[in-house]
matplotlib code that plots the C-alpha trace (Angstrom):
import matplotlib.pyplot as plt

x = [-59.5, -59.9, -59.2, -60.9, -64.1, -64.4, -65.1, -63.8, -62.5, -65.0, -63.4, -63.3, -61.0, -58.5, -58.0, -57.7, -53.8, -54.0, -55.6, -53.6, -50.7, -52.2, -53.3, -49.9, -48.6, -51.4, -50.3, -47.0, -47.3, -49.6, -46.7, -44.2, -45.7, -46.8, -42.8, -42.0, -44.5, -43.1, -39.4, -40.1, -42.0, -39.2, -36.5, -34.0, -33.0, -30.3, -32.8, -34.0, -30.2, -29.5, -33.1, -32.7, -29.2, -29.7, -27.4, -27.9, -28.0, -24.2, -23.3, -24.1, -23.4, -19.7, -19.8, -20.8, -17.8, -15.5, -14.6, -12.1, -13.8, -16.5, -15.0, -14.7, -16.8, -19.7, -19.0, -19.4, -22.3, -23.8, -22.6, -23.8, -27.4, -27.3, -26.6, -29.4, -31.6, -31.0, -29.7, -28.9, -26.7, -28.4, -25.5, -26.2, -26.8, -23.5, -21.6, -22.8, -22.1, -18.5, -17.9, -19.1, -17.0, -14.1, -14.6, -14.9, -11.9, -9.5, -10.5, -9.3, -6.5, -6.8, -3.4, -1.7, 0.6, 4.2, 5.7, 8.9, 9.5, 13.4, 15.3, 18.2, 18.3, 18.1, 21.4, 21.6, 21.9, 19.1, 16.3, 13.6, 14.5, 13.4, 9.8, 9.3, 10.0, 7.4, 5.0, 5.7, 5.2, 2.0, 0.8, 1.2, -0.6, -3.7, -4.0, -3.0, -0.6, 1.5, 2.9, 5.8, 6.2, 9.1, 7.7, 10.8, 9.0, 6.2, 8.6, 7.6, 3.9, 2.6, -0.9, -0.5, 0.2, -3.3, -4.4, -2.2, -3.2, -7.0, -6.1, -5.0, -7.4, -5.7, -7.5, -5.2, -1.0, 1.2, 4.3, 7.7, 11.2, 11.4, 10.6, 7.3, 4.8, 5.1, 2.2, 2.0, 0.6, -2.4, -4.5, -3.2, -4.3, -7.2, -8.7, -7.3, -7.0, -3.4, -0.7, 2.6, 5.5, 8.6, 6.9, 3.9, 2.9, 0.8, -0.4, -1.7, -2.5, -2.8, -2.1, 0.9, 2.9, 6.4, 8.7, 7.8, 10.4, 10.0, 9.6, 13.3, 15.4, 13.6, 14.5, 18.3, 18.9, 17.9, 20.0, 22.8, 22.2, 21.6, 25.2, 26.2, 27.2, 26.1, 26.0, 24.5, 23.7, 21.5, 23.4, 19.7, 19.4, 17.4, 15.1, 14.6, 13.4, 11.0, 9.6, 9.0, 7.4, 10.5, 9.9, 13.7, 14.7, 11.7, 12.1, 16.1, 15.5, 12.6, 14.7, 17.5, 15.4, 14.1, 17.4, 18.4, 20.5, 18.9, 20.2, 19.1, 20.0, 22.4, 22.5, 26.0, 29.0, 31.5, 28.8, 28.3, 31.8, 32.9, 29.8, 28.7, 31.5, 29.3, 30.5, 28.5, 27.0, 23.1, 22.2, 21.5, 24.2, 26.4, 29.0, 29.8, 32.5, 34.4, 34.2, 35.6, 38.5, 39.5, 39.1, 41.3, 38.5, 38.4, 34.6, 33.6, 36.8, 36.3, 33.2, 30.2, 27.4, 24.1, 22.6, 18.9, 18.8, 20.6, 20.5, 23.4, 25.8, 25.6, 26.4, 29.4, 31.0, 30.1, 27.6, 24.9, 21.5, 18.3, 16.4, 13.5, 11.6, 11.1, 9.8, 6.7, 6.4, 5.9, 3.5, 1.3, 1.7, -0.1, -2.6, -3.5, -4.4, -5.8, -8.1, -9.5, -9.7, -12.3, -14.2, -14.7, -12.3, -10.8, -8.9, -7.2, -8.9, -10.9, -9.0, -5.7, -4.6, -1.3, 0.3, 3.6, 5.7, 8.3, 11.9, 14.0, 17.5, 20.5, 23.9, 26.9, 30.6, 29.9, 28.1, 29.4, 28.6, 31.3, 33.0, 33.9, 35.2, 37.6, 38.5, 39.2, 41.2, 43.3, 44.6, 44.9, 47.4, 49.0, 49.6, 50.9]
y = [26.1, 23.4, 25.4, 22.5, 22.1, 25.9, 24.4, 24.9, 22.1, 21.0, 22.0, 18.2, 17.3, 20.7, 18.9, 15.4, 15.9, 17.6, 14.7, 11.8, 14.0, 14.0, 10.6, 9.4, 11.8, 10.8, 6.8, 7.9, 9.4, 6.4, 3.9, 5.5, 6.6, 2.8, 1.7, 3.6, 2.5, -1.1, 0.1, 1.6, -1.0, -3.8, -2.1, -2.8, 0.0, 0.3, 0.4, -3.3, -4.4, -3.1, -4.3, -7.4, -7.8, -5.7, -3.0, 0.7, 2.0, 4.1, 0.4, -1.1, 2.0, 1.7, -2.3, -1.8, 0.5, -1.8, 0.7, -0.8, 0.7, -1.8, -5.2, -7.9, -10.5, -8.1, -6.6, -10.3, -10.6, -7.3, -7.7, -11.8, -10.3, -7.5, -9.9, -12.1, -9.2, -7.9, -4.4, -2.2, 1.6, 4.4, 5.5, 9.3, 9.4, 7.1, 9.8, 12.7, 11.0, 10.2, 13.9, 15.2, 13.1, 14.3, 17.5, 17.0, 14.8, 17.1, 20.2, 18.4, 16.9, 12.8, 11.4, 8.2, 6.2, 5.6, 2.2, 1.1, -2.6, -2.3, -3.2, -0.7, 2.9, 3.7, 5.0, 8.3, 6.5, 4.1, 4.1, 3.7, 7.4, 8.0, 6.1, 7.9, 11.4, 10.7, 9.5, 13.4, 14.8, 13.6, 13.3, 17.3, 17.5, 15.6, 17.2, 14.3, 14.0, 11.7, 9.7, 7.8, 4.6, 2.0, -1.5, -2.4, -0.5, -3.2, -6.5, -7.1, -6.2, -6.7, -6.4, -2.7, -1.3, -1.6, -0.2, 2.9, 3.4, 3.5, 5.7, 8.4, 8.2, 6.5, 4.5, 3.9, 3.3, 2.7, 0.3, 0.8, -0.7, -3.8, -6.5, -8.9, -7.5, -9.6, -12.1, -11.0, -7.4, -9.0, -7.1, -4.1, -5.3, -6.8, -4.0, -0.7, 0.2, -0.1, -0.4, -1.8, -0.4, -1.9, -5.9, -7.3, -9.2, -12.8, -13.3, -10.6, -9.4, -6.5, -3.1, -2.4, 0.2, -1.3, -0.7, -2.3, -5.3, -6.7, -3.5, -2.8, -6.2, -6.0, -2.3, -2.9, -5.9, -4.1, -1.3, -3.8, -4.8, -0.9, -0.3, -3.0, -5.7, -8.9, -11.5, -9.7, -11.9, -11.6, -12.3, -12.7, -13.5, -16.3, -15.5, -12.1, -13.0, -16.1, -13.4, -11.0, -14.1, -14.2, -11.2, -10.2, -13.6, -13.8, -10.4, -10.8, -14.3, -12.7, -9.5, -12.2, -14.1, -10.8, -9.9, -13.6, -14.3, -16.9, -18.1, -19.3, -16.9, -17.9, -16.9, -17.0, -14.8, -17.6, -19.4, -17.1, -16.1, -19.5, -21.0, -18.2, -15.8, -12.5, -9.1, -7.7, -8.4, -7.2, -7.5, -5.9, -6.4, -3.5, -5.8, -7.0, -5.0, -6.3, -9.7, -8.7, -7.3, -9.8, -11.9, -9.6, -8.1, -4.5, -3.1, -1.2, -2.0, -5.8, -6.5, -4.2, -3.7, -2.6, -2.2, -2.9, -0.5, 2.6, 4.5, 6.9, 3.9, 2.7, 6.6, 6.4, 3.4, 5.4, 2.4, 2.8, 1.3, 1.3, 4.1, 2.5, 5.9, 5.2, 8.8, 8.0, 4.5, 6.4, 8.8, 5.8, 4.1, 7.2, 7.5, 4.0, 4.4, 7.4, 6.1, 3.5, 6.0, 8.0, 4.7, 3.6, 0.3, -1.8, -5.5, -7.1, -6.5, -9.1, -7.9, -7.2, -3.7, -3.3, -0.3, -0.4, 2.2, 2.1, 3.0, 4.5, 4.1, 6.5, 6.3, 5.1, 4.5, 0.9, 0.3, 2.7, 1.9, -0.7, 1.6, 3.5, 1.4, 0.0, 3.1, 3.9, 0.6, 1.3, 4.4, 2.8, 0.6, 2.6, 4.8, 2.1]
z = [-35.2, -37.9, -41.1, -43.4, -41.5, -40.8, -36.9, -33.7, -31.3, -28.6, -25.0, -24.5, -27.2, -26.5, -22.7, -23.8, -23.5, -20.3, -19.3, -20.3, -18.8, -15.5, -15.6, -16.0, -13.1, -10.6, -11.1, -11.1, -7.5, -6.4, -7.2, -6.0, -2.9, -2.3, -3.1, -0.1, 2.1, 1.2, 1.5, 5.0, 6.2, 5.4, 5.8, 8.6, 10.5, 13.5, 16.4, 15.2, 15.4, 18.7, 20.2, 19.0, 20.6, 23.3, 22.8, 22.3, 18.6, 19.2, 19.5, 16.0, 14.3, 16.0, 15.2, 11.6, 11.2, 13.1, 15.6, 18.0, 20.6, 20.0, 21.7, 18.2, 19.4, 19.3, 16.0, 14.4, 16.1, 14.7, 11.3, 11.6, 12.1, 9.9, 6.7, 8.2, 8.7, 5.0, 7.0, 3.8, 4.1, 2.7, 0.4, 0.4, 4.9, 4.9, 2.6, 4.3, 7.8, 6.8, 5.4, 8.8, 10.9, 8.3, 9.1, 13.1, 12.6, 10.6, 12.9, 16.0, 14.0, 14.9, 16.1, 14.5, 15.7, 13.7, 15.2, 15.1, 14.5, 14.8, 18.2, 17.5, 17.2, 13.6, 11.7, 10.1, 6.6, 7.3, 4.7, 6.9, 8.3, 4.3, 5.5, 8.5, 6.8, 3.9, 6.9, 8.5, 5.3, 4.4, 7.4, 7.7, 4.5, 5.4, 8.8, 11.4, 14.3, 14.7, 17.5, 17.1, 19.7, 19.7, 19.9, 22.2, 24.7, 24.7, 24.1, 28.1, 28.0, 24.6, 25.4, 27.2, 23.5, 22.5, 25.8, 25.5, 22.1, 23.0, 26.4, 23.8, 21.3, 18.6, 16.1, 13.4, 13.0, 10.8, 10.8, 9.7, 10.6, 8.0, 10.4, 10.2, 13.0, 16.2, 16.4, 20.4, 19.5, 17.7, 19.5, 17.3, 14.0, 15.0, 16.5, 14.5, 11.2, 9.9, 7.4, 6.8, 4.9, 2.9, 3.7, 2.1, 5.3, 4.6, 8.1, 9.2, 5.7, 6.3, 3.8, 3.1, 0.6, -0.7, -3.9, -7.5, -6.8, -9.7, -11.7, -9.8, -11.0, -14.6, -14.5, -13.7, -15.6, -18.7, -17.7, -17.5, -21.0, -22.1, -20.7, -23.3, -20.6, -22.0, -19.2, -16.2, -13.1, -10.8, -6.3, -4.9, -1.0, -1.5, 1.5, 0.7, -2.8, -1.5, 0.9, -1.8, -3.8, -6.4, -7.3, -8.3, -9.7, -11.8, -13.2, -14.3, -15.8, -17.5, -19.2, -19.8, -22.0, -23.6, -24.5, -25.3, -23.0, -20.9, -18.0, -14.3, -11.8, -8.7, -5.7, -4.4, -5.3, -5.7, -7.7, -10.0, -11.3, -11.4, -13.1, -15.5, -15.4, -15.7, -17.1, -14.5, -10.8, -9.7, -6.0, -3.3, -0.8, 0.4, 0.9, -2.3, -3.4, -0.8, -2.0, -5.5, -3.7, -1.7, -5.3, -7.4, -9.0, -9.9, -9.7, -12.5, -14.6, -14.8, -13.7, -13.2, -10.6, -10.6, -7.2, -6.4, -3.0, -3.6, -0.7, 1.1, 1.4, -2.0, -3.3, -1.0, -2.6, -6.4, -7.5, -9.7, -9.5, -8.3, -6.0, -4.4, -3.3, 0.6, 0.8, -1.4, 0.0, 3.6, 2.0, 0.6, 4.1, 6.0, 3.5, 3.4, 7.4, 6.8, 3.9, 6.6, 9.2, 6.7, 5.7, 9.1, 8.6, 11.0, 11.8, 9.1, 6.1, 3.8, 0.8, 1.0, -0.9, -1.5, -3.3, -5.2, -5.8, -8.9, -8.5, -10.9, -12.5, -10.9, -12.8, -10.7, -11.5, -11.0, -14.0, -16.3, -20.3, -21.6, -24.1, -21.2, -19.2, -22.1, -22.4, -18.7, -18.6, -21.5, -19.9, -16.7, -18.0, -20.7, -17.4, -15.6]

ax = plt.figure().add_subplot(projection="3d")
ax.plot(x, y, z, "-o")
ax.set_aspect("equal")
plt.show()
């Protein structure tokens, strides 16, 4: 009711809003409505893949998710023709698709295989009896099997491993042991979907889960100089730090020159007392101390060590240093396979992933703080 004019609205100009509202709804509709006519008619779809190479639609959908139990030659062809093609996922099927097979795949509890790279029976104090336990563990929590195969088994017959793994079902494994993967079991990497642990491989680069090495020399050089030694110096196996990229030499040159005390870092024993004369030694040799013996040199009184791979030996021998976690680096190892396993992965990757776990700093007698060790010195001799 128009209070000024006394009049009421025609019915007409009550319903213009109605109007305009529907208006917009009915074009709204249209549009989209003609969208997906458009999207339907140009999109791609399996069936098209499969006709056009003349395999059946299981095929591709296998191929696109580099199953291994799709032969490689025809996964690059279906994934060569799907780019051409413009083949698109639907996002939300390919979600709710990978959530089922989850579910089919954790109630009949998948296996994976654990291979051992090493030729000799492992030792009660080796780490990589620390890998394989983090493997059980998480493996247990996830809901997989394991089954754990020596590659020495296969040093004759390389090519039956992948056979055997496919003859039980197995599409995913992961490698422990500390060796580089034999180049003859290619047929394992290029056809399942694994990981690596303790070794960040180049070729296959393939996933891997190792310790933060540099994290772990810049870690125990600074708690060299924290201990108030002032020339630490780094015994690096030169090969082991140009596989790990110079990893450990980089990082103790680095905290040197943080804590001003720059210096290059040598790589022999003898070198390295008679050029720089350090107050302390880090490395990761088990051996060591028994080189300072046989030099007159009393560990932890004259010169001090900080280890970079304390394990069960080290603790033995009282030396302080650095714990590398290979529990947790075993953990990340299984879930790296499994993490492929959910996303349908395969072969060696296009993109490398590799996940780094940091150590962390456990006291020792062999790198006890300075003040201590004068004292423990002076009484050693005022005893004497």
């Amino acid at each position: 009711f128009n209070v000024e004019s006394g009049m009421q609205p025609s019915p007409n100009t009550a319903c213009e809003p109605l109007l305009r509202i529907g208006k917009c709804l009915i074009s709204l509709v249209f549009h989209a409505t003609v969208n997906l006519v458009s999207d339907l008619m140009q999109r791609v779809y399996l069936k098209d893949i499969a006709n056009a190479l003349g395999v059946s639609k299981a095929t591709v959908s296998l191929a696109l998710r580099n199953s291994p139990r799709v032969a490689l030659a025809t996964r690059k062809r279906v994934h060569h023709l799907a780019r051409k093609l413009g083949y698109q996922q639907n996002p939300q099927l390919a979600e709710w698709m990978a959530r089922t097979r989850r579910t089919a795949t954790s109630a009949s509890e998948e296996t994976i295989a654990v291979i051992s790279t090493t030729n000799a029976p492992l030792q009660p104090d080796s780490e990589h009896l620390e890998v394989l336990a983090g493997i059980k563990d998480q493996a247990s929590n996830i809901g997989y099997r394991l089954d754990e195969i020596k590659i020495r088994d296969y040093e004759d017959h390389p090519e039956r491993l992948a056979s055997v793994l496919t003859a039980r079902g197995i599409r995913g494994a992961v490698i422990y042991g500390g060796y580089e993967f034999d180049k003859r079991f290619s047929a394992l990497y290029e056809n399942f979907s694994c990981s690596i642990t303790c070794l960040k491989p180049e070729a296959p680069a393939l996933h891997c889960a190792i310790n933060d090495q540099y994290y772990s020399a810049w870690l125990a050089t600074q708690a060299a100089f924290q201990s108030g030694y002032k020339r630490p110096v780094g015994l690096v196996n030169r090969w082991l730090d140009e596989h790990l990229e110079s990893r450990i030499s980089a990082a103790i040159s680095q905290c040197r020159d943080t804590n001003g005390k720059p210096t290059n870092v040598p790589v022999l024993l003898d070198e390295a007392l008679s050029t720089y004369k350090p107050d302390c030694l880090i490395t990761h040799s088990h051996s060591v101390h028994h080189h300072l013996k046989e030099l007159g040199i009393r560990l932890g009184f004259q010169v001090g060590l900080v280890h970079l791979d304390i394990t069960n030996i080290c603790r033995r021998y009282h030396f302080g240093g650095i714990v590398q976690r290979y529990f947790d680096i075993g953990r990340a190892g299984i879930n790296l396979v499994a993490s492929q396993l959910r996303d349908g992965e395969s072969g060696v990757p296009d993109v490398q992933r590799c996940v780094m776990i940091e150590g962390y700093f456990e006291e020792g007698a062999s790198c006890i703080r300075r003040k201590s060790v004068r004292k423990k010195l002076a009484t050693s001799l005022s005893n004497s």
